[in-house]
HTML snippet that shows the backbone in 3Dmol.js (N, CA, C, O; Angstrom):
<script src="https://3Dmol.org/build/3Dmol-min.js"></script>
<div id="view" style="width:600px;height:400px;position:relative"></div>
<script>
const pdb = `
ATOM      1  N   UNK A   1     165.866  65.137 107.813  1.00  0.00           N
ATOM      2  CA  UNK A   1     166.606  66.183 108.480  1.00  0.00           C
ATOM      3  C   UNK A   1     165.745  67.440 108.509  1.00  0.00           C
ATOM      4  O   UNK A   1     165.231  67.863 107.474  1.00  0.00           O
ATOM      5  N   UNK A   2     165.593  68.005 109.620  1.00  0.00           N
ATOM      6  CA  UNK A   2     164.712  69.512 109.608  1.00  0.00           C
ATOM      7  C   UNK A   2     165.602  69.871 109.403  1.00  0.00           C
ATOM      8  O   UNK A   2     166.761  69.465 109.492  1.00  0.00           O
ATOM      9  N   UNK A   3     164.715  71.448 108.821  1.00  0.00           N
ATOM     10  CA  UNK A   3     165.316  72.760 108.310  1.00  0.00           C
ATOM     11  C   UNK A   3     164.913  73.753 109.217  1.00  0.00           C
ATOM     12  O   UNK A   3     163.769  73.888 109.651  1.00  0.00           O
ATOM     13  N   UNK A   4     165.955  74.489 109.508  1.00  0.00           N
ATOM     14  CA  UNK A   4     166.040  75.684 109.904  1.00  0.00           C
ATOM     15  C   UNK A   4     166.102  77.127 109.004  1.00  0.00           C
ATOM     16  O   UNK A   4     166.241  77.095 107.781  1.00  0.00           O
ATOM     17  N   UNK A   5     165.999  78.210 109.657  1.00  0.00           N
ATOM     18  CA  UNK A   5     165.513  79.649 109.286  1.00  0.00           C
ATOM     19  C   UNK A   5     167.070  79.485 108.899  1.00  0.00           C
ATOM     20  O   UNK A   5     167.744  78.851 109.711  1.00  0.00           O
ATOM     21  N   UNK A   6     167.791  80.045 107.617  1.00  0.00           N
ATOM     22  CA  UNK A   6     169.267  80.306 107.414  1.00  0.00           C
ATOM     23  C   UNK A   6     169.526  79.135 106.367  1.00  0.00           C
ATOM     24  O   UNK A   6     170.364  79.299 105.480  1.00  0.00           O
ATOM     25  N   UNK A   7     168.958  78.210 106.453  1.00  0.00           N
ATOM     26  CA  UNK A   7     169.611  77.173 105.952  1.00  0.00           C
ATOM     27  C   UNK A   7     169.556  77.603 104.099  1.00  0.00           C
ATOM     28  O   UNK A   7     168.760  78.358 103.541  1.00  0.00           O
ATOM     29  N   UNK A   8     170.805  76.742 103.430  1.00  0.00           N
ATOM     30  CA  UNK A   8     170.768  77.127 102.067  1.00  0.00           C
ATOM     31  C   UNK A   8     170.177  75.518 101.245  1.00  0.00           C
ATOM     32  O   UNK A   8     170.606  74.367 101.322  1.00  0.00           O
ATOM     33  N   UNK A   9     169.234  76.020 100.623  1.00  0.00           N
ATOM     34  CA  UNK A   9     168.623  74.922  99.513  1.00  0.00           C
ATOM     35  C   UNK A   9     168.689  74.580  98.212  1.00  0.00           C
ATOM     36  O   UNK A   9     168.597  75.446  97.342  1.00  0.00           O
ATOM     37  N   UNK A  10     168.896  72.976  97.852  1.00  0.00           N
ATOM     38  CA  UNK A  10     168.914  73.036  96.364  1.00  0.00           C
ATOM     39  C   UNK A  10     167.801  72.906  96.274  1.00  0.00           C
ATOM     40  O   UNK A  10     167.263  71.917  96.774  1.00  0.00           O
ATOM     41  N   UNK A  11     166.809  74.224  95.354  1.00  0.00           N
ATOM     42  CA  UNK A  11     165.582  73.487  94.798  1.00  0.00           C
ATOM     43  C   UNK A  11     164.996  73.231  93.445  1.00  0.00           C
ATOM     44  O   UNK A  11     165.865  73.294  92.575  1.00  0.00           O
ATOM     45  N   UNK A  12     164.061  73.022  93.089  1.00  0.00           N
ATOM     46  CA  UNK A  12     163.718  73.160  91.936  1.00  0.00           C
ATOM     47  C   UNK A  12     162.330  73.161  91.581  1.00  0.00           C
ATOM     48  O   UNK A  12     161.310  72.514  91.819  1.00  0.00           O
ATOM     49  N   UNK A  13     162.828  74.473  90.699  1.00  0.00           N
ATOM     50  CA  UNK A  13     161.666  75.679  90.256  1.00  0.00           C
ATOM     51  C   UNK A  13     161.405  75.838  89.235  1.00  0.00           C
ATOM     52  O   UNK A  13     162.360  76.206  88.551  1.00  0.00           O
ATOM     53  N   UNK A  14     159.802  75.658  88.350  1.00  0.00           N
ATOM     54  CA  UNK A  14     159.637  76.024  87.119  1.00  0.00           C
ATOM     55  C   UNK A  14     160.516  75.034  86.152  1.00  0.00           C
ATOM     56  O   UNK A  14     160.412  75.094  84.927  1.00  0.00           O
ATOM     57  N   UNK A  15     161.035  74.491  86.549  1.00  0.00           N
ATOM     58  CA  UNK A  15     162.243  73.479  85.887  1.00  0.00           C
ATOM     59  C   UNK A  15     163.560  73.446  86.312  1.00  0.00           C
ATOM     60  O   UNK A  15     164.537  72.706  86.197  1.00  0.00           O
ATOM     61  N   UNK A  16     163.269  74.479  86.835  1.00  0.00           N
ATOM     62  CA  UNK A  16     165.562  75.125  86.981  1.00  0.00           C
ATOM     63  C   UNK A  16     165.446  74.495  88.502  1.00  0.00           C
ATOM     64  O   UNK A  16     164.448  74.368  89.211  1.00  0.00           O
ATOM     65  N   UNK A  17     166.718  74.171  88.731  1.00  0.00           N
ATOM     66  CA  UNK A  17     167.522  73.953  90.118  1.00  0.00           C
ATOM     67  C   UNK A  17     168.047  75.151  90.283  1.00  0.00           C
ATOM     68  O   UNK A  17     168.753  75.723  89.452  1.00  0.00           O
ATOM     69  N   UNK A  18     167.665  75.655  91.562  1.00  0.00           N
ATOM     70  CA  UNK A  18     168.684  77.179  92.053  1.00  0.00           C
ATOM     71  C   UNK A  18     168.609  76.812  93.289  1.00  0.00           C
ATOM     72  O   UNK A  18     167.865  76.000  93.838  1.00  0.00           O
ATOM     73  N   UNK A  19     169.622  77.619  93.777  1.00  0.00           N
ATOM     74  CA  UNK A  19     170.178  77.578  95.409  1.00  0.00           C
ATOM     75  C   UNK A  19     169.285  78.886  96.182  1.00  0.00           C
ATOM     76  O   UNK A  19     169.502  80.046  95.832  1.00  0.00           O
ATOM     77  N   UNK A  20     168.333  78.580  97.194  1.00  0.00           N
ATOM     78  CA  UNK A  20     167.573  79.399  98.237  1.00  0.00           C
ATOM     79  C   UNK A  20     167.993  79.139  99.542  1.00  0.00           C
ATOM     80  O   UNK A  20     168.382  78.065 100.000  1.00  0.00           O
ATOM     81  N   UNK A  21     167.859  80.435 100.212  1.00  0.00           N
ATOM     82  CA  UNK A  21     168.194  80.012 101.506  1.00  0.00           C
ATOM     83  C   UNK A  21     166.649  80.354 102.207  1.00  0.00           C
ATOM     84  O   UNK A  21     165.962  81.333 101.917  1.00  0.00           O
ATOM     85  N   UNK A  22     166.376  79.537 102.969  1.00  0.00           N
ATOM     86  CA  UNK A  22     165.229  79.689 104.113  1.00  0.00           C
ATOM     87  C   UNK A  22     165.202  80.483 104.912  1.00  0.00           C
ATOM     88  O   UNK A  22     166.274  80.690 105.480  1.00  0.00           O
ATOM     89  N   UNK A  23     164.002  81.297 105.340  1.00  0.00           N
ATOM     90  CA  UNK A  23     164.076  82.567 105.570  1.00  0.00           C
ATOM     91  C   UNK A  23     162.211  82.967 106.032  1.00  0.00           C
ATOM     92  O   UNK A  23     161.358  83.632 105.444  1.00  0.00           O
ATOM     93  N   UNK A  24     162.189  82.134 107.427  1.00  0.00           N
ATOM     94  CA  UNK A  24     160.654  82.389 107.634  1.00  0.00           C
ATOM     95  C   UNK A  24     159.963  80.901 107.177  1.00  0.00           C
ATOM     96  O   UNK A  24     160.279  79.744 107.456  1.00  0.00           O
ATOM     97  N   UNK A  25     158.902  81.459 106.367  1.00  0.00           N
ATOM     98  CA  UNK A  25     157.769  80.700 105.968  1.00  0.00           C
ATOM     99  C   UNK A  25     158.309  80.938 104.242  1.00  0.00           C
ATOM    100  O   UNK A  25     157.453  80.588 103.430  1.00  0.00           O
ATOM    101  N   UNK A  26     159.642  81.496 103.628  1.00  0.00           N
ATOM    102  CA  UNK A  26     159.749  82.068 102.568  1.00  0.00           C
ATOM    103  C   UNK A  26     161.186  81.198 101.996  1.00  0.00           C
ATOM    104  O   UNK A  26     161.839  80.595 102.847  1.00  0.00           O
ATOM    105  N   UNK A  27     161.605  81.164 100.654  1.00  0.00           N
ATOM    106  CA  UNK A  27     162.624  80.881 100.590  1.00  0.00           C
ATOM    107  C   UNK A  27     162.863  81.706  99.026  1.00  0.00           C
ATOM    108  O   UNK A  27     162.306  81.584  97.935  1.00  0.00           O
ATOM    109  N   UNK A  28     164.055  82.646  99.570  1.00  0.00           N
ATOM    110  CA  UNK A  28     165.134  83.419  98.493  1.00  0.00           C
ATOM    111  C   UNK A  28     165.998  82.855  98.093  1.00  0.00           C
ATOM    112  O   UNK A  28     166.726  82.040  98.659  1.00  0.00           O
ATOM    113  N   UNK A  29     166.010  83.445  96.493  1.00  0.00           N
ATOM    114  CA  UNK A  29     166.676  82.684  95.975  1.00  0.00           C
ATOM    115  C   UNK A  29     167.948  83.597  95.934  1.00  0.00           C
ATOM    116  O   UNK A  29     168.137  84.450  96.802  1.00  0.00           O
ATOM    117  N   UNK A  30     168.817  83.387  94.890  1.00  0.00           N
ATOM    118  CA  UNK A  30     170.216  84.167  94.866  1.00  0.00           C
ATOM    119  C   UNK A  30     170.159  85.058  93.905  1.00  0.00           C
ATOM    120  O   UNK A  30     171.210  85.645  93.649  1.00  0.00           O
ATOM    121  N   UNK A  31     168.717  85.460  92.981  1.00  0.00           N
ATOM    122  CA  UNK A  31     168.473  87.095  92.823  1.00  0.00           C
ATOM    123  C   UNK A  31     167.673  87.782  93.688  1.00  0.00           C
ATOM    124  O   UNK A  31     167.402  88.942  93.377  1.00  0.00           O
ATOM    125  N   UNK A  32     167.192  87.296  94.793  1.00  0.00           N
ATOM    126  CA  UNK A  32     167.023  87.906  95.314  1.00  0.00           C
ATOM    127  C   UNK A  32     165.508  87.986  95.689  1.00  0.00           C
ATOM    128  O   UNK A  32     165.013  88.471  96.707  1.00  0.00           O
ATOM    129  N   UNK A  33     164.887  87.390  94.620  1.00  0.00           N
ATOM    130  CA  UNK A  33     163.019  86.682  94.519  1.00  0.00           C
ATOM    131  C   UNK A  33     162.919  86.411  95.935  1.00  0.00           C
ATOM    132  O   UNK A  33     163.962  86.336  96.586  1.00  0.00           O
ATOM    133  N   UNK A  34     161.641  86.233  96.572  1.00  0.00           N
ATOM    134  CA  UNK A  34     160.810  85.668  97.333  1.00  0.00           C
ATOM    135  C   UNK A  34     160.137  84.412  97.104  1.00  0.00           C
ATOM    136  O   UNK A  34     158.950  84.375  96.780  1.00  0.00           O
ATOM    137  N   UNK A  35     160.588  83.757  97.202  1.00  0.00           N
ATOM    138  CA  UNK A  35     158.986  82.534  96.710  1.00  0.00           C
ATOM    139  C   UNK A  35     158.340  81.798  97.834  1.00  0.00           C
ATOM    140  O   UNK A  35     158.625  80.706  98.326  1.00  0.00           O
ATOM    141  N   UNK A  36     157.422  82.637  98.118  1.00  0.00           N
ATOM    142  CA  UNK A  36     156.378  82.080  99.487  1.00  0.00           C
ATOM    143  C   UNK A  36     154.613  81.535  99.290  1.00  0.00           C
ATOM    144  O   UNK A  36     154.225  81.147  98.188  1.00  0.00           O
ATOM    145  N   UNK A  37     154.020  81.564 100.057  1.00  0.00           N
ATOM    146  CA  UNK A  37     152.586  81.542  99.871  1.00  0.00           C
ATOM    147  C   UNK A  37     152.212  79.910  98.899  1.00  0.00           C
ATOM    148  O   UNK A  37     152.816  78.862  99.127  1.00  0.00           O
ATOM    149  N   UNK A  38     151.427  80.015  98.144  1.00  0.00           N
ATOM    150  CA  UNK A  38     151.200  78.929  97.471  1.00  0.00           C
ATOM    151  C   UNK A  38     151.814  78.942  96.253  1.00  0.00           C
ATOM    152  O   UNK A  38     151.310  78.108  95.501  1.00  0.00           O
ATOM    153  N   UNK A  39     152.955  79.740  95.633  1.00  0.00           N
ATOM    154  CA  UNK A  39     154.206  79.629  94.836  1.00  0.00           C
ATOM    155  C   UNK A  39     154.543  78.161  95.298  1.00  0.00           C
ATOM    156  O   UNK A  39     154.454  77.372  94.357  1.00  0.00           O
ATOM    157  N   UNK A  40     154.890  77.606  96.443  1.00  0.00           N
ATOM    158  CA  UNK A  40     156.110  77.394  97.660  1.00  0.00           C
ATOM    159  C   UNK A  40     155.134  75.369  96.743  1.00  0.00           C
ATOM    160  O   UNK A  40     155.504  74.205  96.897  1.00  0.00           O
ATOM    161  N   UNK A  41     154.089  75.869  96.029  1.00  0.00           N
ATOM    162  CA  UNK A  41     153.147  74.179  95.793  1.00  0.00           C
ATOM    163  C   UNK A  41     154.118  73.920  94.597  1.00  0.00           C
ATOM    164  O   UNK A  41     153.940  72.751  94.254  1.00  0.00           O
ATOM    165  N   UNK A  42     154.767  74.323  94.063  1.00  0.00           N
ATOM    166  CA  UNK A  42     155.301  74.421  92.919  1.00  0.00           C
ATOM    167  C   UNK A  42     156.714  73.994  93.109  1.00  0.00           C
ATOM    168  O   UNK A  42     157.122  73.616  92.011  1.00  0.00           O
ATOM    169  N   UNK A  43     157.507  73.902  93.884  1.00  0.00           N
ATOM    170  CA  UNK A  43     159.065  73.912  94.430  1.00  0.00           C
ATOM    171  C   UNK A  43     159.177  72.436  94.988  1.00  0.00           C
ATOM    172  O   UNK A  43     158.237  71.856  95.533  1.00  0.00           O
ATOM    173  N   UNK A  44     160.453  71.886  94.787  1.00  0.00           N
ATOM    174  CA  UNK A  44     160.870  70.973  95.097  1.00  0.00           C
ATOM    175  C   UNK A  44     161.705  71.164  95.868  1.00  0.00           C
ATOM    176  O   UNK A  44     162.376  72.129  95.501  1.00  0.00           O
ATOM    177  N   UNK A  45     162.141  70.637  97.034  1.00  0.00           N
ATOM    178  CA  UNK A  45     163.095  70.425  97.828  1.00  0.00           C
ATOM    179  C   UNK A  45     164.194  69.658  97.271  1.00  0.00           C
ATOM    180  O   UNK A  45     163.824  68.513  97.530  1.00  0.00           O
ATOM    181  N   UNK A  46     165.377  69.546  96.634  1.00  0.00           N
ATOM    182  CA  UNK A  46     165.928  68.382  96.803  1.00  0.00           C
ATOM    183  C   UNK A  46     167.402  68.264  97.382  1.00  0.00           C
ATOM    184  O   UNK A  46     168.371  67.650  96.935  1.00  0.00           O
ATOM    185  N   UNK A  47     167.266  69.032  98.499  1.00  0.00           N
ATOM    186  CA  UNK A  47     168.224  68.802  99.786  1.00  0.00           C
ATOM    187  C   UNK A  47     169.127  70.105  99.994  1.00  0.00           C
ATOM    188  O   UNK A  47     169.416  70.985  99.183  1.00  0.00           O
ATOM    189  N   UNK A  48     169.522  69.936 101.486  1.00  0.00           N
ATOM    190  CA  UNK A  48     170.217  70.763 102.141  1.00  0.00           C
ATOM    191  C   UNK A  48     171.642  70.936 101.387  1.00  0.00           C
ATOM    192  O   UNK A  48     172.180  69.938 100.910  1.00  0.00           O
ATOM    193  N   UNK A  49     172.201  72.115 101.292  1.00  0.00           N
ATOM    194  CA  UNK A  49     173.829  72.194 100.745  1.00  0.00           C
ATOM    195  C   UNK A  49     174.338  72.501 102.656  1.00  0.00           C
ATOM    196  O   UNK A  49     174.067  73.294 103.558  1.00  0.00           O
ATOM    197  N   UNK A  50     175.116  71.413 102.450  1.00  0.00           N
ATOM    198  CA  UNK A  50     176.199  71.179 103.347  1.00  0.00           C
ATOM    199  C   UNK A  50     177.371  72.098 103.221  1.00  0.00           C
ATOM    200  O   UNK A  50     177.366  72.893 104.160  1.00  0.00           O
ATOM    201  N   UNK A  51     178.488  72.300 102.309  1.00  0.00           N
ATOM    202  CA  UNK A  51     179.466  72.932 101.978  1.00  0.00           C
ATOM    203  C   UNK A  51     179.364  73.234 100.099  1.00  0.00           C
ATOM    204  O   UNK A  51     179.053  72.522  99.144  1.00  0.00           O
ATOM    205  N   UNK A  52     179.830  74.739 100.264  1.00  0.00           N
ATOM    206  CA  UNK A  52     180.461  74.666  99.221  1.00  0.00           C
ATOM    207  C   UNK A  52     181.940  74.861  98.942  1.00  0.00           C
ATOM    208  O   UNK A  52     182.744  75.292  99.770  1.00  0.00           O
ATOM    209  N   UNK A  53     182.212  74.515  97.741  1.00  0.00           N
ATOM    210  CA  UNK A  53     183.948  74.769  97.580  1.00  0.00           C
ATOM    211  C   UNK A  53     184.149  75.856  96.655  1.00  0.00           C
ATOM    212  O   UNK A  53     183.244  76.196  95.892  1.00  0.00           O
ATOM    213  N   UNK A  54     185.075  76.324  96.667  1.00  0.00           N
ATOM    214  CA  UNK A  54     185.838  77.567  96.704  1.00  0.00           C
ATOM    215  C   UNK A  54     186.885  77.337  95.943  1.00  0.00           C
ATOM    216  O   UNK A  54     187.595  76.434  96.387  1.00  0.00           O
ATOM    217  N   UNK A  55     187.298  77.882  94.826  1.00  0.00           N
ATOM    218  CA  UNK A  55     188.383  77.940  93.901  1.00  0.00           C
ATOM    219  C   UNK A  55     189.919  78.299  94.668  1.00  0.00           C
ATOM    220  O   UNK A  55     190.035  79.453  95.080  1.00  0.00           O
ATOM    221  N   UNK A  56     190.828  77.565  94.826  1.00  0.00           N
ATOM    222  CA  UNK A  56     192.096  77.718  95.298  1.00  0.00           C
ATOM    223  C   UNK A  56     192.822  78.792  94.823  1.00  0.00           C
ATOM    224  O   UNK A  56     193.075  78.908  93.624  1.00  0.00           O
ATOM    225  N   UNK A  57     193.185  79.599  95.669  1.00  0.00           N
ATOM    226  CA  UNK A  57     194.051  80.684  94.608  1.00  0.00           C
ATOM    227  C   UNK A  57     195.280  80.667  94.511  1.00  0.00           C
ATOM    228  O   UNK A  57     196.109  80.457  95.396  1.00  0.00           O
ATOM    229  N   UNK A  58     195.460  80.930  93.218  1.00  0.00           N
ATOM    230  CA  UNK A  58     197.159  80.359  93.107  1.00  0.00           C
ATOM    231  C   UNK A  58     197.161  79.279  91.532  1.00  0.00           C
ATOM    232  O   UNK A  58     196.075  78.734  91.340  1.00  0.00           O
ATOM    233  N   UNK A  59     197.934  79.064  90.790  1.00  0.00           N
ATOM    234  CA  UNK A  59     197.892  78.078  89.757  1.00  0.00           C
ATOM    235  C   UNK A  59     199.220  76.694  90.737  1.00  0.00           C
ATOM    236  O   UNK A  59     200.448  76.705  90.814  1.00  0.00           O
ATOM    237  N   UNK A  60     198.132  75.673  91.319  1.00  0.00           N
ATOM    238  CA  UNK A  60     198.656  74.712  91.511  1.00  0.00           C
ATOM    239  C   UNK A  60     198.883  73.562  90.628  1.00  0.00           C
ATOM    240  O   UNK A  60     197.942  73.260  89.895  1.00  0.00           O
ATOM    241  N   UNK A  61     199.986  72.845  90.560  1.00  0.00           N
ATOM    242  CA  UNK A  61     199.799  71.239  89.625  1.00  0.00           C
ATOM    243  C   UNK A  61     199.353  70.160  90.264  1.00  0.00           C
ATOM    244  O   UNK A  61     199.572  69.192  89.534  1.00  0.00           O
ATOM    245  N   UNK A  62     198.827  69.825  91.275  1.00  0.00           N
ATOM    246  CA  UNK A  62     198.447  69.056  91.905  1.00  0.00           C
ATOM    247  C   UNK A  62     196.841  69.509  92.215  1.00  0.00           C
ATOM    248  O   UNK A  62     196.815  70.228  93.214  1.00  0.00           O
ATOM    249  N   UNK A  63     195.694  69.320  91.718  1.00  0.00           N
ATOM    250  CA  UNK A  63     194.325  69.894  91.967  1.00  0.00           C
ATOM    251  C   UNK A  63     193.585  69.324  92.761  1.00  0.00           C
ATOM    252  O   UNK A  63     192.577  69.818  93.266  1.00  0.00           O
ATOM    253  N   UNK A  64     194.206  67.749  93.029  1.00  0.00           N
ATOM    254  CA  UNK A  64     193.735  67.253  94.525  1.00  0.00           C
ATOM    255  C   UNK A  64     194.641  66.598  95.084  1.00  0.00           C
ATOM    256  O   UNK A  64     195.666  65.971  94.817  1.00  0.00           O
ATOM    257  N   UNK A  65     193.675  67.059  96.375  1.00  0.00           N
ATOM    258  CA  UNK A  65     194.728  66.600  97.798  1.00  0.00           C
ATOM    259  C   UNK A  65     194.263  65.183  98.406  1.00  0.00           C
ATOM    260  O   UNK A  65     194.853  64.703  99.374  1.00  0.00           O
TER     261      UNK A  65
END
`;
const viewer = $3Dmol.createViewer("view");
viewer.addModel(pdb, "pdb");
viewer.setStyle({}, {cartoon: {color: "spectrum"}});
viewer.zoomTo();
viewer.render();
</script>
């Protein structure tokens, strides 16, 4: 699947998995880092986030539908 400029990534960095979104030739992470250039030899791709979910508001008894 290509990637597009916007898209949000699981990757993994230095050891950690964090979520980046693509952005150029660059991909930010969710503090806000840059990691481009030959950083970028170091990073793993391991796939596109499709959706995320969102905490229901409200205290329901039934937690799935």
């Amino acid at each position: 699947m290509k990637k597009t400029p916007g898209d949000v990534l699981l990757i993994l960095c230095d050891g950690h998995t964090q979520f980046a979104k693509l952005m150029g030739m660059a991909l930010i992470t969710d503090d806000g880092e840059a990691i481009e250039g030959s950083a970028l030899e170091g990073v793993e791709v391991l796939g596109r986030v499709m959706f995320f979910f969102n905490r229901a508001l409200g205290d329901d008894d039934c937690p799935t539908i």
